[in-house]
C-alpha positions as CSV (number, residue, x, y, z in Angstrom):
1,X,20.2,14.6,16.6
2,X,19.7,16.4,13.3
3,X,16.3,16.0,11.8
4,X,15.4,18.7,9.3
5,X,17.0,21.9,10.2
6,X,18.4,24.2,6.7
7,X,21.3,26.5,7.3
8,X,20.6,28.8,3.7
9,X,18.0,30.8,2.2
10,X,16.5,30.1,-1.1
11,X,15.6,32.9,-2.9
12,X,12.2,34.0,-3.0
13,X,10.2,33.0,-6.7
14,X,6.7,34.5,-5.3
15,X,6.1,37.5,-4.0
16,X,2.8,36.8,-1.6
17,X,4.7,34.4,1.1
18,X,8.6,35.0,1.0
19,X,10.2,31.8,1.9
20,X,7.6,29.1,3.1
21,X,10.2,27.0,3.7
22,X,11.2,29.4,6.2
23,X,8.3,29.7,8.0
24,X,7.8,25.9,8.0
25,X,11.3,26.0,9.3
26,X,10.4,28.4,12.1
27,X,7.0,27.1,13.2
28,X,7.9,23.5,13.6
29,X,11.6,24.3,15.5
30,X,10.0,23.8,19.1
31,X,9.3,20.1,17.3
32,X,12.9,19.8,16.1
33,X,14.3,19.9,19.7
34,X,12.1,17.9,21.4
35,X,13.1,15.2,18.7
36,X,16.6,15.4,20.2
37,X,15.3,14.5,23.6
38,X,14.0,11.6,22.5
39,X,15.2,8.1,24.3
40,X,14.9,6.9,20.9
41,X,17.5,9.2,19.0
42,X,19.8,9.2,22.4
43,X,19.9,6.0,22.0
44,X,20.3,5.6,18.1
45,X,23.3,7.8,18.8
46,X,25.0,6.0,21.8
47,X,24.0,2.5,19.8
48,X,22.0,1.1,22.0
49,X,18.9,1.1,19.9
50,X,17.3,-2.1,19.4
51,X,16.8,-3.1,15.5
52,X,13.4,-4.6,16.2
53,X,12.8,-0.4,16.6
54,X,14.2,0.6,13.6
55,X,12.2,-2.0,11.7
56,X,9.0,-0.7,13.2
57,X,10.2,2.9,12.3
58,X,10.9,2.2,8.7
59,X,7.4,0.1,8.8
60,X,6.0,3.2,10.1
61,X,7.7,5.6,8.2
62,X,6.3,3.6,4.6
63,X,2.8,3.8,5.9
64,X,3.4,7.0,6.4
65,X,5.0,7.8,2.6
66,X,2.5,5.7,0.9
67,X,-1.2,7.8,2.4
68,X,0.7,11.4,1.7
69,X,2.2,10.1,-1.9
70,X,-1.8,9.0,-2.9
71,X,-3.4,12.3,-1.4
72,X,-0.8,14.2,-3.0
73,X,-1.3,12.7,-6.3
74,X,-5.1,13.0,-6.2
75,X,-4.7,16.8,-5.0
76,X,-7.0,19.0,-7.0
77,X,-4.7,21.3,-6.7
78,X,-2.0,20.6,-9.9
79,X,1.1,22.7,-8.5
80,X,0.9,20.4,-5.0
81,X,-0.2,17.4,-7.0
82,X,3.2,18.1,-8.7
83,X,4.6,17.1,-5.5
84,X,3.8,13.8,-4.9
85,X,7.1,11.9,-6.6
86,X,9.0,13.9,-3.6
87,X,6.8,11.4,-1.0
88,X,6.1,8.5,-3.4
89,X,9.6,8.6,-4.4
90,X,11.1,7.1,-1.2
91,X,8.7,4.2,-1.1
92,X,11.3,2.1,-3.1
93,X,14.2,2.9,-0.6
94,X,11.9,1.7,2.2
95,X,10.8,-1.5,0.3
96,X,14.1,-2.4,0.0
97,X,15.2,-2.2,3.1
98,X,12.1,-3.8,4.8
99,X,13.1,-6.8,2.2
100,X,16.6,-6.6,3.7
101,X,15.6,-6.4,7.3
102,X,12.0,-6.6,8.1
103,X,11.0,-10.5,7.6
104,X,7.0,-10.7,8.0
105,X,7.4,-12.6,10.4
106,X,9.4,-10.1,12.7
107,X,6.8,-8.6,15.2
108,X,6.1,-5.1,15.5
109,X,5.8,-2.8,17.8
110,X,2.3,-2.4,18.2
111,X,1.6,1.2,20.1
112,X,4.0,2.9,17.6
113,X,2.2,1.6,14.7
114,X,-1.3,2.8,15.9
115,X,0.4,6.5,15.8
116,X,1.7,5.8,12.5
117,X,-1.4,4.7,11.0
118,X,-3.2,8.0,13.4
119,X,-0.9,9.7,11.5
120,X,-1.8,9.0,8.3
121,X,-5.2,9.0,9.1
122,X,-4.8,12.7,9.2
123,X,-3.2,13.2,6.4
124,X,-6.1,12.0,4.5
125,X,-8.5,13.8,6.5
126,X,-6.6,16.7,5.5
127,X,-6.5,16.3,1.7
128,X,-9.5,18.7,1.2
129,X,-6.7,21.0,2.1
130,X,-3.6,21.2,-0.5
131,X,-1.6,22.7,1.1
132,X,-1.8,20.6,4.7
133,X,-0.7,18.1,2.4
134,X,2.4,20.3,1.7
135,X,3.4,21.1,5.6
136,X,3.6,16.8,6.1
137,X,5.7,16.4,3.1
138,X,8.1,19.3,4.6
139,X,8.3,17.3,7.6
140,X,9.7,14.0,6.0
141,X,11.4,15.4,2.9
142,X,13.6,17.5,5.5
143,X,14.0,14.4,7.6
144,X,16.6,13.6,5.1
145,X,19.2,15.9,5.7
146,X,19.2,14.5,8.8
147,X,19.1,11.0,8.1
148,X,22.1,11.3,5.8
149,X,23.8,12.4,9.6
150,X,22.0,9.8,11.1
151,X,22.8,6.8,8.7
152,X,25.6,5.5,10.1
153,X,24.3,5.1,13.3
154,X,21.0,3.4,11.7
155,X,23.6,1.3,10.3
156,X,25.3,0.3,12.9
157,X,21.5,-0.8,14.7
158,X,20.7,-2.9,12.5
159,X,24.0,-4.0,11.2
160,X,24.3,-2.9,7.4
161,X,23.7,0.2,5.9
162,X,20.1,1.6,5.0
163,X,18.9,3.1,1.7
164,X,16.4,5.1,2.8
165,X,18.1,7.3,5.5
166,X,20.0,10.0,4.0
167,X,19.5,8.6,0.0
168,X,20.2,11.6,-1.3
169,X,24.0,11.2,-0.1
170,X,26.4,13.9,-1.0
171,X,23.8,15.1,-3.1
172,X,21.8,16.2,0.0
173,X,22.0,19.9,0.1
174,X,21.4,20.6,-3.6
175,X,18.1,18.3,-3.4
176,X,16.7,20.1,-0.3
177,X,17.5,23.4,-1.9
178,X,15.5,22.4,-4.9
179,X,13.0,21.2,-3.2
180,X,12.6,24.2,-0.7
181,X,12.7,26.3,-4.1
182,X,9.6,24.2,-5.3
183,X,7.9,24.7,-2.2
184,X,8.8,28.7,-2.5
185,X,7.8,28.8,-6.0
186,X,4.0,27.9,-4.8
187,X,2.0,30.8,-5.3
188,X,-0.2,31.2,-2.4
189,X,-1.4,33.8,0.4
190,X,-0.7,33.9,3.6
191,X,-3.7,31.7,5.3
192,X,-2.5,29.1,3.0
193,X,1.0,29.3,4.3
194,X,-0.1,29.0,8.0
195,X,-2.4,26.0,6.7
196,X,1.0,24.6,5.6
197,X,2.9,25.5,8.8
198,X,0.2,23.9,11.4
199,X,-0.2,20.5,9.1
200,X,3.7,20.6,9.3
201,X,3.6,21.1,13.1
202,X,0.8,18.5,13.6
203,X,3.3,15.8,11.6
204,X,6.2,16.4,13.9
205,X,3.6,16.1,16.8
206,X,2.8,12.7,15.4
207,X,6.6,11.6,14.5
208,X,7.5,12.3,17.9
209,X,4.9,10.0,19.1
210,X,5.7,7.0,16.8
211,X,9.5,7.3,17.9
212,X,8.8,7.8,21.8
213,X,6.2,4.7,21.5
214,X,9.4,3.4,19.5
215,X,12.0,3.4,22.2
216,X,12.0,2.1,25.1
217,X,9.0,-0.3,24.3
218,X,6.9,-3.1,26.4
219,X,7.6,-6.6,25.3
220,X,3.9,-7.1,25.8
221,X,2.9,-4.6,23.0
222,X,4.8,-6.7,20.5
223,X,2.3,-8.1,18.0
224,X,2.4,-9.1,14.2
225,X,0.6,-6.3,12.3
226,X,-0.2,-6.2,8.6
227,X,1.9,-3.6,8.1
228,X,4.4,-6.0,8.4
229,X,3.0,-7.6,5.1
230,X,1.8,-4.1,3.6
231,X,2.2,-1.0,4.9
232,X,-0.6,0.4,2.6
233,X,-3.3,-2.4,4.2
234,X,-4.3,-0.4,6.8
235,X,-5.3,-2.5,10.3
236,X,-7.3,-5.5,9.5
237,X,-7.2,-8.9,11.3
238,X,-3.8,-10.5,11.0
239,X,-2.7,-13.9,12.0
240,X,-0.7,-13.8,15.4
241,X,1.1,-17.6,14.9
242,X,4.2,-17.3,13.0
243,X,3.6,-20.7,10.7
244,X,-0.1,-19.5,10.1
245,X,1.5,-16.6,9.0
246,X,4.2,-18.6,6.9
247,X,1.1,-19.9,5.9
248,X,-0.5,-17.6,4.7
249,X,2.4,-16.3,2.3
250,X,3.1,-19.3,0.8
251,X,-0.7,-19.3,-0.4
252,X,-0.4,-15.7,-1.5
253,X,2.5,-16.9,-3.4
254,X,0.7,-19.6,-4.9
255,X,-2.0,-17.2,-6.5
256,X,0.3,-14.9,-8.0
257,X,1.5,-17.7,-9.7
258,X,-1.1,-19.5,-11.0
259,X,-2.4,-15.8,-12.3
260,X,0.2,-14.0,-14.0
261,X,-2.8,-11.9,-15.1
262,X,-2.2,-10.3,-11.8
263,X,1.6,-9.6,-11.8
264,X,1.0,-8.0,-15.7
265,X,-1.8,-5.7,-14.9
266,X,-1.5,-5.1,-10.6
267,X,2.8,-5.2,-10.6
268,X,4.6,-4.8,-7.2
269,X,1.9,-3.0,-5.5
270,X,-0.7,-5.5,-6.3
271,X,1.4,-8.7,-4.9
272,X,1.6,-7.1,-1.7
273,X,-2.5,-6.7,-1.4
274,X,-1.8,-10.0,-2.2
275,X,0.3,-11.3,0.7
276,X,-2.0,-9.0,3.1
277,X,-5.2,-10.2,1.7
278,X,-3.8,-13.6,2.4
279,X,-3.1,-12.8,6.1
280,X,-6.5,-11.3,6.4
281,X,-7.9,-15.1,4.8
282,X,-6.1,-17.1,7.1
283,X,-7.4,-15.1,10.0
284,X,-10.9,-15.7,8.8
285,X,-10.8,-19.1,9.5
286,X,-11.0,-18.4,13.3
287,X,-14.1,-16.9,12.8
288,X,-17.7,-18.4,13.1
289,X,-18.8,-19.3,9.7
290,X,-21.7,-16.9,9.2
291,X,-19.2,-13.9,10.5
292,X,-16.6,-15.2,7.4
293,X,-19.2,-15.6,4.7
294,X,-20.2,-12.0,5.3
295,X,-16.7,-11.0,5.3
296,X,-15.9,-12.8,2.1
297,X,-18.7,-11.4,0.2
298,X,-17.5,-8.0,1.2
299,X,-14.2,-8.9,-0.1
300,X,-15.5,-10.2,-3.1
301,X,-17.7,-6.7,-3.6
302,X,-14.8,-5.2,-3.0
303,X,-12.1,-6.9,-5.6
304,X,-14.2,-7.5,-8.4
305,X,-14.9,-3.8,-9.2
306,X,-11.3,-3.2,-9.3
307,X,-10.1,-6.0,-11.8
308,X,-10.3,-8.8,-10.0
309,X,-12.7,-12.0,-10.7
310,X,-13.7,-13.6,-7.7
311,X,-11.7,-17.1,-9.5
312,X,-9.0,-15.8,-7.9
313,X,-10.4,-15.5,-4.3
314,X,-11.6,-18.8,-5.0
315,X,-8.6,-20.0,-5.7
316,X,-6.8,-18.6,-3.1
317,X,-9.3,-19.6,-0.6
318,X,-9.1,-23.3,-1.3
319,X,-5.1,-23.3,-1.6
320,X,-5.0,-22.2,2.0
321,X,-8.4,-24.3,2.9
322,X,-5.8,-27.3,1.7
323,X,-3.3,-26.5,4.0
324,X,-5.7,-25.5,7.0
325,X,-7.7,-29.2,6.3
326,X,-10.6,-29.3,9.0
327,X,-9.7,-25.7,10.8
328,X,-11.3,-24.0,6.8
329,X,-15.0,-25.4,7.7
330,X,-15.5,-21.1,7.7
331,X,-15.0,-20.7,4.1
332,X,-17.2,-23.5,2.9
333,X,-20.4,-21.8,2.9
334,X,-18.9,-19.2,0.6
335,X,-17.4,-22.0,-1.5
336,X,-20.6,-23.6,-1.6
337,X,-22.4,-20.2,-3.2
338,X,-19.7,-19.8,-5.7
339,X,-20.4,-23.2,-7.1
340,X,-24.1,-22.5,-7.2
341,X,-24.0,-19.9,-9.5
342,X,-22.1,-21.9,-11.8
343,X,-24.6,-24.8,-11.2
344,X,-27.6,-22.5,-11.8
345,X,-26.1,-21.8,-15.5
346,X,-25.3,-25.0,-17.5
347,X,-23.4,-24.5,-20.3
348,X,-21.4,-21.6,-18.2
349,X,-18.0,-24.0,-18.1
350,X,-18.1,-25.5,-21.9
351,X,-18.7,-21.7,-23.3
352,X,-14.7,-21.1,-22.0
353,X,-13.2,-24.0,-23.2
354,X,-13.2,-22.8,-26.9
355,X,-12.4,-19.2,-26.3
356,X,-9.3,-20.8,-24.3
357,X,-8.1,-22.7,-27.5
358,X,-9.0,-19.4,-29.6
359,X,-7.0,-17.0,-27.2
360,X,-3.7,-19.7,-27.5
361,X,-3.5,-19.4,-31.3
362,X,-3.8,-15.4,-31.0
363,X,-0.7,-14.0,-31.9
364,X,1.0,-11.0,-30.0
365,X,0.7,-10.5,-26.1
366,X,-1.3,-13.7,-24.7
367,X,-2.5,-14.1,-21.1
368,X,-3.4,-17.4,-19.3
369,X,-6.5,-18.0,-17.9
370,X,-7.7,-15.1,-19.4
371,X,-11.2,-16.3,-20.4
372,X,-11.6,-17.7,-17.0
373,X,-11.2,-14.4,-15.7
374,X,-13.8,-12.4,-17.9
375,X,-16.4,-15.7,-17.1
376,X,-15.6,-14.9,-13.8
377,X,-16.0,-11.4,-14.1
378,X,-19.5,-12.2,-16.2
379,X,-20.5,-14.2,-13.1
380,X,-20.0,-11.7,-10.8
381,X,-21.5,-9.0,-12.7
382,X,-24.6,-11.2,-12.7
383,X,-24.3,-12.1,-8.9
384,X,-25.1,-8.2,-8.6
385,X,-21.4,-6.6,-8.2
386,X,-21.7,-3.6,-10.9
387,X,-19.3,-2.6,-12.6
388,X,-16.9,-6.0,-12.5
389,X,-17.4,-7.0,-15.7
390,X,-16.5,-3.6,-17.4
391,X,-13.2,-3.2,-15.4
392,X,-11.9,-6.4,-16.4
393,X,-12.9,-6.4,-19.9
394,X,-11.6,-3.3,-21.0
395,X,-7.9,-4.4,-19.5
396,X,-7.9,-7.9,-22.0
397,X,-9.6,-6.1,-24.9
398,X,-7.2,-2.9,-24.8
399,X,-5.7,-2.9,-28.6
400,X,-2.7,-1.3,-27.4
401,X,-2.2,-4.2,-25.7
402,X,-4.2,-7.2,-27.2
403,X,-4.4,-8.0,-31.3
404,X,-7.9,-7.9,-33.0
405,X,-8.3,-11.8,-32.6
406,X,-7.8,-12.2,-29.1
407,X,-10.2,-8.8,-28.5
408,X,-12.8,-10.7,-31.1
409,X,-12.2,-13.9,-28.8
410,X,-13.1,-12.0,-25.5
411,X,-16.0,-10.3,-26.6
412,X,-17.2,-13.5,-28.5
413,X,-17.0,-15.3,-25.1
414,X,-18.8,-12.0,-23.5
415,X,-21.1,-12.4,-26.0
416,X,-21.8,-16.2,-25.6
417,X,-22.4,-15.8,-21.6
418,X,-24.7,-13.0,-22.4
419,X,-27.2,-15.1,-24.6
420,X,-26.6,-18.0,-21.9
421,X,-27.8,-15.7,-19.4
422,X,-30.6,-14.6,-21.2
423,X,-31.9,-18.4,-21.9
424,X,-32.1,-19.1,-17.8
């Protein structure tokens, strides 16, 4: 098996620690050959290797990519900031070819997922520490001189070829020697460089324990994980019946469509919190109802902060309470609060209609629902959730984005709810 081995030198550009990469190289061999021993790579190699495996390795691998590419980005450090494309870069790959071959509904691998998500757990406990963050994205960055060995056999597991394994094809050695340079070209001492050799040793450590939890595996450890749905959602409650799961999706589905507001400001990212936050909702519904209420209105705290009006939660709540029928008694209480703050302020619905008409006959850029959405974000400014009202605002009254009339129409409507909400 080859994982991450480099035949050739790259010249020294610093002069405190020649060759990092070297020393990364030397300190995490011991981990390179107990790789090889692996059942899972003997296995990937004589065939054998089941492709519910693979799936949970690629699974594991994005959750993996995704925590290092966000702690490398927020790095205080610039120069190891300035690494973070290498990580994030390779998210795509792995997107696609979960798309291709990892169907939600697929179960996972349970025990090898828990190591993953370990994994990246320690990563971000790390990220007071640059230069940890450098020794993990060693470890997977050099895993692709071995995946372009390896992808023909991951090929022949799953039974088409991969993009992520080896993408750097033919182009393989000149990329790992320019990214060895980078890593050489970082100018720091020598306690830095063993900080960056024991965070790489600690991620083969965990690799090897996703891929020997990988292969061979207990039939009883299979379970559908959110992963599945989102590799950056963490491990929150997840459906385990494949329709409720279906479920689940389709109302996801249906919320990203009845707000394009959230495909034009969240993108790609954003629909899969969608899909996951969906899971999580139809999970709720097993719950006592006082156990979901206070889960929703931590959900709610949490999303409105960040751009989104609770409207949507609501919406999505009572798409899947439609399909669920008697089984959603869990959410009503929730629903029930919802409509008594819009109760407790007449004149809250007829102060949208107009800026609804106004918005229509703005010309430029024009989003739907739009003056729902800052109501909504009014209301739950006023139900206590600082800070919601200013987030969503300043996204629908950004001029590079928005012409004067639509802006004057949103802050008329902002201005409007605020005088309501004075008079009650």
């Amino acid at each position: 098996m080859h994982w991450a081995h480099e035949e050739n030198a790259v010249p020294c550009r610093h002069q405190d620690v020649p060759h990092l990469h070297e020393l990364l190289r030397e300190k995490t061999r011991a981990g390179h050959e107990r790789l090889e021993e692996l059942p899972f790579f003997r296995a990937l190699d004589d065939g054998s290797l089941p492709a519910l495996a693979v799936v949970t390795w690629l699974r594991s691998l994005a959750l993996v990519h995704a925590v290092l590419a966000r702690a490398l980005a927020a790095c205080g450090d610039p120069a190891v900031a300035a690494l973070a494309p290498w990580a994030a870069d390779k998210l795509p790959l792995l997107v696609a070819d979960l798309a291709a071959h990892g169907n939600e509904t697929v179960p996972t691998i349970g025990p090898a997922i828990e190591q993953a998500l370990a994994c990246g757990s320690e990563i971000v406990a790390r990220d007071d520490q640059p230069l940890a963050l450098v020794g993990a994205l060693y470890v997977l960055e050099g895993s692709q001189k071995g995946g372009a060995v390896l992808a023909g056999a991951y090929a022949r597991c799953v039974g088409a070829p991969l993009a992520y394994f080896g993408c750097h094809g033919t182009d393989t050695a000149r990329v790992w020697r320019e990214f060895a340079a980078t890593l050489d070209a970082l100018a720091i001492d020598a306690a830095g460089a063993e900080r960056a050799a024991t965070a790489a040793v600690r991620c083969f450590e965990a690799i090897e324990r996703i891929c020997a939890a990988l292969h061979p595996f207990d039939e009883a450890s299979l379970v559908h994980h959110i992963a599945a749905i989102n590799f950056e959602a963490g491990d929150h409650a997840m459906p385990q019946d494949p329709q409720e799961i279906a479920l689940a999706l389709r109302a996801g589905h249906a919320a990203w469509i009845a707000f394009p507001y959230l495909e034009q400001r969240f993108g790609e990212r954003g629909k899969r919190f969608t899909r996951s936050d969906s899971c999580w909702l139809v999970a709720l519904a097993s719950m006592p109802a006082s156990s979901a209420t206070k889960s929703l209105r931590w959900l709610r705290a949490v999303l409105a902060p960040r751009g989104l009006p609770t409207v949507i939660l609501e919406s999505h709540l009572r798409a899947i309470a439609g399909e669920l029928a008697q089984r959603s008694a869990a959410y009503q209480p929730f629903l029930d609060a919802l409509e008594a703050e819009r109760v407790a302020l007449p004149g809250w619905a007829a102060a949208i209609a107009p800026t609804e008409a106004a918005l229509a006959s703005c010309p430029g850029c024009a989003v739907p629902s739009a003056a729902h959405l800052v109501a909504s974000a009014w209301l739950d400014e006023r139900a206590g959730i600082t800070g919601a009202l200013a987030v969503t605002r300043s996204w629908f009254v950004d001029p590079a984005r928005f012409s004067g009339p639509w802006i004057a129409a949103i802050d008329g409507l902002v201005a409007r709810l605020d005088e309501l909400g004075r008079a009650c």
